[in-house]
KOLGUNU-896981 format. One line per 8 residues: for each residue x, y, z of C-alpha. Coordinates in steps of 0.2 Angstrom, whole numbers, plus 2048, in hexadecimal, padded with zeros to 3 digits. Example, Ala and Ser with C-alpha at 12.3 -4.5 7.8 and 13.67 -1.06 7.14 Angstrom:
2
83E:7EA:827 ~ 844:7FB:824
//
This chain:
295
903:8A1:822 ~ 906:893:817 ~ 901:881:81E ~ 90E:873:822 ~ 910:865:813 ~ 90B:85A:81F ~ 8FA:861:824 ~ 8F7:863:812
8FB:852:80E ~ 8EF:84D:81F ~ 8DE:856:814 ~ 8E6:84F:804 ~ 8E3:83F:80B ~ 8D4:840:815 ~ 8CB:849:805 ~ 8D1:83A:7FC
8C9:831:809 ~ 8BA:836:808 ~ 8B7:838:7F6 ~ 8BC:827:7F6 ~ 8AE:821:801 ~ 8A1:82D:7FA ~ 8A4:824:7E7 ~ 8A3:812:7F0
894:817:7F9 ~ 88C:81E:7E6 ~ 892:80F:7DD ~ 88D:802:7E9 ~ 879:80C:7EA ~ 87A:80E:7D8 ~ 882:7FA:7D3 ~ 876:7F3:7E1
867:7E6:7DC ~ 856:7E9:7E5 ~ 84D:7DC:7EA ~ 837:7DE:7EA ~ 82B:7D4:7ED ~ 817:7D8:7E9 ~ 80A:7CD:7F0 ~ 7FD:7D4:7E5
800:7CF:7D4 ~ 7F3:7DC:7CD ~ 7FF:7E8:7D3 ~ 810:7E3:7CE ~ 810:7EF:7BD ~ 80B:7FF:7CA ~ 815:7FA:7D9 ~ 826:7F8:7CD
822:809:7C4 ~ 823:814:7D4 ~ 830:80B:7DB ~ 839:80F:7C9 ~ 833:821:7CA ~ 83A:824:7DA ~ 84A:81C:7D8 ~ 84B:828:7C7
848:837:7D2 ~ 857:833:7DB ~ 865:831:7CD ~ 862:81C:7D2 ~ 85B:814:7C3 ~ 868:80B:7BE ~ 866:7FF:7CB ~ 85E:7ED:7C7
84D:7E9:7CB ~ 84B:7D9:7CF ~ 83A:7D1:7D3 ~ 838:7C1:7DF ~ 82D:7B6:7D6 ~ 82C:7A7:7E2 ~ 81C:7A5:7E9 ~ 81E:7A9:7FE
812:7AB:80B ~ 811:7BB:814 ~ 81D:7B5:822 ~ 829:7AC:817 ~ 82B:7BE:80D ~ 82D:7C7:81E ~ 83A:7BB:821 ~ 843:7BD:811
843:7CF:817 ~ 84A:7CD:827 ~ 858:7C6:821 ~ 859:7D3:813 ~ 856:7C7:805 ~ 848:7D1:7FF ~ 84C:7E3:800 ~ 837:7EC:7FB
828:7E5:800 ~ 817:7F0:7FE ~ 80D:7EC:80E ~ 7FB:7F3:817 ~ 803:7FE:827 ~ 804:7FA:837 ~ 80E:7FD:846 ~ 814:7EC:846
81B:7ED:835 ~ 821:7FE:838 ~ 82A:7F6:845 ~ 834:7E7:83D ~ 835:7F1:82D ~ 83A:802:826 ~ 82B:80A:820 ~ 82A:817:813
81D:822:818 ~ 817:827:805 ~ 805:81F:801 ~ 808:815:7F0 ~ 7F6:818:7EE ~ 7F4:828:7F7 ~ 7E6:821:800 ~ 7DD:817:7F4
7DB:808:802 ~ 7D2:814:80C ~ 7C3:812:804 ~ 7B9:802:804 ~ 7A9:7FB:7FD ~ 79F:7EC:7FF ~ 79F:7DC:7F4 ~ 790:7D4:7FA
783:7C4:7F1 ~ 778:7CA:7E1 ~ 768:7CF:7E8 ~ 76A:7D3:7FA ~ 76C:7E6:7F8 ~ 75C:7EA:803 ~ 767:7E1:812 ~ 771:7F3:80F
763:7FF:80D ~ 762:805:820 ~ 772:804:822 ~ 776:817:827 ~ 786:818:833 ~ 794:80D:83B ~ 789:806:84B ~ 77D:7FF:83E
78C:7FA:832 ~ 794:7F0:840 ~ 784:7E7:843 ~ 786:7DF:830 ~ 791:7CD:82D ~ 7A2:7D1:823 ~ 7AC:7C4:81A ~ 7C0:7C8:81F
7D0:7BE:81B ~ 7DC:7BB:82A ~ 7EB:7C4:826 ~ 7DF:7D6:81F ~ 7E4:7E5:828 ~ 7D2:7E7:826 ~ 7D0:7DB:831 ~ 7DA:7DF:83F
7CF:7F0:83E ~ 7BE:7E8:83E ~ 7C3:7DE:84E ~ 7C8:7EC:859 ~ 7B9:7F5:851 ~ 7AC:7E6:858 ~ 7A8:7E5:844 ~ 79E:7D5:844
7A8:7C9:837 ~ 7AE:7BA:831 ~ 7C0:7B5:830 ~ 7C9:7A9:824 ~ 7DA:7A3:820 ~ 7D9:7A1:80F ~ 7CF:7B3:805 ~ 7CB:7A8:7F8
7C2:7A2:802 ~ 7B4:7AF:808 ~ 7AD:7B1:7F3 ~ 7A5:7A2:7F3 ~ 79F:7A3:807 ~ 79A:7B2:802 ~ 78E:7AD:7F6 ~ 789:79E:800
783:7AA:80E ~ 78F:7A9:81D ~ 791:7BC:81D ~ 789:7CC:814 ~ 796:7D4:80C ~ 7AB:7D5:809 ~ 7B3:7E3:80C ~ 7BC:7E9:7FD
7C9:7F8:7F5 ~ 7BF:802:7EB ~ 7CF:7FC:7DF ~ 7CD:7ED:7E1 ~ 7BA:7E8:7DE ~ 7B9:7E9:7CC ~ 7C5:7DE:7C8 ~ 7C0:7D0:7D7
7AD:7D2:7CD ~ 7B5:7CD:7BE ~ 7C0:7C0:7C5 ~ 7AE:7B8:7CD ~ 7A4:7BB:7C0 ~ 79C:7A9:7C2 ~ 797:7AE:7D3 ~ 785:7B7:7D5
791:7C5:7E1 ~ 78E:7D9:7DC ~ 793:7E9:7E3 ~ 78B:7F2:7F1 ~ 786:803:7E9 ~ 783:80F:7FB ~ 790:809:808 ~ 79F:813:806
7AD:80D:813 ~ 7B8:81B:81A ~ 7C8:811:822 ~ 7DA:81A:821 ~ 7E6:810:81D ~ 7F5:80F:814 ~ 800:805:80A ~ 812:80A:809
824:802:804 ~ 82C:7F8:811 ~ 83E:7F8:810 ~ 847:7E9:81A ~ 852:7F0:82A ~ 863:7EB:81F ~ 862:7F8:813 ~ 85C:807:81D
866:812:80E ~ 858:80B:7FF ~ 849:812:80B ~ 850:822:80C ~ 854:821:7F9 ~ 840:81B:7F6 ~ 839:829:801 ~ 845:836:7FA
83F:832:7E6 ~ 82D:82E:7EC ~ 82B:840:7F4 ~ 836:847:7E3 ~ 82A:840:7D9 ~ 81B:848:7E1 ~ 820:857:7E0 ~ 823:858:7D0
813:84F:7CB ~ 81A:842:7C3 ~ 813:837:7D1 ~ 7FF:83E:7CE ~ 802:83E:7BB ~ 806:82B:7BB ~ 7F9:826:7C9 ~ 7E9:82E:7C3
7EE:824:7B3 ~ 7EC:811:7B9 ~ 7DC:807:7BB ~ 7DE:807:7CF ~ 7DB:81B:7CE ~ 7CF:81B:7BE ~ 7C5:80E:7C5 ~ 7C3:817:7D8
7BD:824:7D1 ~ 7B0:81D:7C4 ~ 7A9:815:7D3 ~ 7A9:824:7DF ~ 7A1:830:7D5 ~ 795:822:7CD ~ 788:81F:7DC ~ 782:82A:7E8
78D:823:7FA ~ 78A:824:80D ~ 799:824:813 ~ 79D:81A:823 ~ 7AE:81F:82B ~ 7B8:812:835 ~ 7C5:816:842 ~ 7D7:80B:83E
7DD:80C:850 ~ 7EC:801:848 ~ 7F2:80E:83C ~ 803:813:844 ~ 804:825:84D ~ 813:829:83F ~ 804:828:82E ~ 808:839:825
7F4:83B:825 ~ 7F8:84F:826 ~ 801:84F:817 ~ 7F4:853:80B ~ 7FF:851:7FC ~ 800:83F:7FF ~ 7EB:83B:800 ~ 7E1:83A:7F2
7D2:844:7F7 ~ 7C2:83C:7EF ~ 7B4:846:7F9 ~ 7B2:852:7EA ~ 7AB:845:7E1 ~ 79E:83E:7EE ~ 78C:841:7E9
//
């Protein structure tokens, strides 16, 4: 039986409707400028290429990129992305974040910032040498900044430590003896070496810190839409190996595993009772595993 006019004209209408609203909903996402901003400045280049990447992987890379280069303190940026001013921010996890921000559960290091070595004074390596497992480890003096999620770890864990404001601080205190060592990214210690080279400081070459962590993109609470977006492309890009091709590339990679597979470790692990219920720790495709090249 054929319809009425009118109800045909009733779904005429609505499907007008709604393909109406579907191209506005494309063309805002896809005419839309992101807003991130990277505390790490060694990590702008690599932080802006995934976020790229996975904008590619979902048909959004002709969106505008735009970086904020103002210098802000950690609170003055979480401000900015409160009141969606700043859309990405790439942060250490915690509940706490996870809480005021939407996180995107896909490691941009894959785990990296799990491992940790020691940056300790030139010449004090025997202070190390009986060092065997975490009761002995805690028993040591570390040098932490106040805002490390490191820190927040080796509190709850009764780490024996020193705390200050300013990290620029501890390199200098470090060599003046207030602690034994800094706690350090397997990433990030050759760089830091080579930043204080005029300081008599070396790496620790046994103590391998096992802490998970993670460090994800945060996405402020008024564009709930881009996260899904980020986590969409993200995941896209690992499957397709695009992600691995690209990360075993950079130096933060190449330069974990010259490390690893250079000295012969013992490896400490640390429990994080602040890493959120939610981490993806099962998820093997999203962990770099570097047991394999442990002596």
């Amino acid at each position: 039986m054929a319809l009425p006019q009118v109800v045909k004209t009733k779904r005429g209408f609505l499907a007008a409707v709604f393909a109406f609203i579907y191209v506005a909903f494309f063309n805002q996402i896809h005419a839309q400028t992101i807003n991130y901003y990277i505390e790490e400045v060694a990590l702008q280049e690599y932080n802006k290429r995934i976020l790229q990447m996975a904008l590619a992987n979902v048909d959004m890379q002709g969106v505008t990129l735009n970086a904020v280069t103002d210098k802000l303190s950690r609170e003055q940026a979480f401000t900015q992305m409160d009141r969606g001013d700043i859309d990405v921010m790439w942060l250490n996890t915690s509940q706490e974040l996870e809480d005021r921000f939407i996180p995107v559960r896909v490691p941009m290091f894959k785990g990296l910032m799990s491992y940790r070595v020691l940056m300790i004074r030139q010449g004090n390596e025997s202070r190390f040498a009986d060092v065997n497992d975490f009761q002995q480890f805690r028993q040591l003096k570390g040098g932490v900044g106040r805002f490390w999620t490191t820190t927040k770890v080796f509190k709850a864990e009764n780490i024996n430590s020193v705390l200050t404001t300013k990290a620029t601080n501890l390199y200098p205190m470090l060599e003046g003896g207030r602690f034994d060592y800094i706690p350090r990214g397997v990433m990030e210690i050759a760089p830091e070496l080579k930043k204080y080279s005029n300081l008599p400081l070396a790496l620790e070459k046994t103590l391998l810190l096992h802490l998970p962590t993670a460090v994800y993109p945060f996405v402020s609470k008024s564009n709930p839409k881009l996260a899904v977006k980020i986590e969409e492309g993200m995941l896209n890009a690992i499957d397709s190996g695009e992600f691995d091709a690209y990360f075993k590339t950079t130096s933060q990679y190449q330069d974990t595993l010259k490390i690893i597979s250079q000295y012969k470790w013992k490896v400490i692990p640390i429990n994080n009772p602040i890493l959120p219920k939610a981490t993806p720790l099962s998820n093997k495709k999203l962990w770099v595993d570097f047991s394999q090249y442990l002596q």
